[in-house]
N, C-alpha and C positions, 0 to 999 in steps of 0.2 A: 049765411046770416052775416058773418062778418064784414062779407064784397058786399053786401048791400047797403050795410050801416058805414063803411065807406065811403060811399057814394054821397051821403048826407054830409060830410065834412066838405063839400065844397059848394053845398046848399050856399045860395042867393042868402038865405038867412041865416044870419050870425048866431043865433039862439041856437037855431037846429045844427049850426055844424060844434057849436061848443057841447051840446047834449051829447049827440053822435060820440065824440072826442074823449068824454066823462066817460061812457058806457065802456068805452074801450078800455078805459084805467080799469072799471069794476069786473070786465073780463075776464084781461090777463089775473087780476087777484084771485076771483074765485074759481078760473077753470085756466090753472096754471099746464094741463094739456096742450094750449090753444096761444103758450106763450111765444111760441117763435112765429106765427101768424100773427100774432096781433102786434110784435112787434117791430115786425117789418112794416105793418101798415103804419105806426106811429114814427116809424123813423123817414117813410114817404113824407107823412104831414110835415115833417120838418123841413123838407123841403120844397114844400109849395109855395113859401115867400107869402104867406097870408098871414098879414101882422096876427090878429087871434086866433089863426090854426095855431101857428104859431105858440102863441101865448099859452093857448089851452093845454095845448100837447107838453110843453112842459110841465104845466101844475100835474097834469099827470103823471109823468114822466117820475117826478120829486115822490108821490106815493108807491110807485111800482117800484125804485129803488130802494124806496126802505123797506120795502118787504125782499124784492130778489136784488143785494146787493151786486150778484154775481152781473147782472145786463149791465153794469156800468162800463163795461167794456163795447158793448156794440152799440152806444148814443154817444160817447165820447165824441167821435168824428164828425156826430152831426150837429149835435150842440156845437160842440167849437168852429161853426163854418158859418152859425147865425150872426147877421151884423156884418159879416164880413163881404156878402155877394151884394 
């Protein structure tokens, strides 16, 4: 489920990969099992260099931290490499 809903973040259309991207925040929140999957997918999106992968992946990024402070440790490295490639 989740490799396919992947597959939508690099969807032709911006709607469907910012959806896709959303779905991923509401994942890891409710099926916090499924947290270290879902968030090696979102630390991929950060670097595919697609301004609103990009973009979206943060807004979510910002709700999955306020709930599991502790992943502030494994986005660090990839938040701070945006802007800079």
């Amino acid at each position: 489920m989740v490799n396919e809903l992947s597959e939508y973040v690099t969807d032709v259309n911006a709607d469907i990969a910012k959806k896709s991207i959303r779905c991923f925040g509401t994942i890891i929140i409710r099926l916090p099992s499924l947290s270290k999957t879902v968030s090696a997918h979102l630390r991929n999106f950060l670097s595919l260099q697609i301004n609103y992968v990009t973009t979206e992946t943060i807004k979510v990024l910002k709700d999955i931290l306020r709930k599991y402070p502790e992943f502030v440790e494994d986005f660090v490295p990839f938040v701070s490499k945006i802007g800079l490639e």
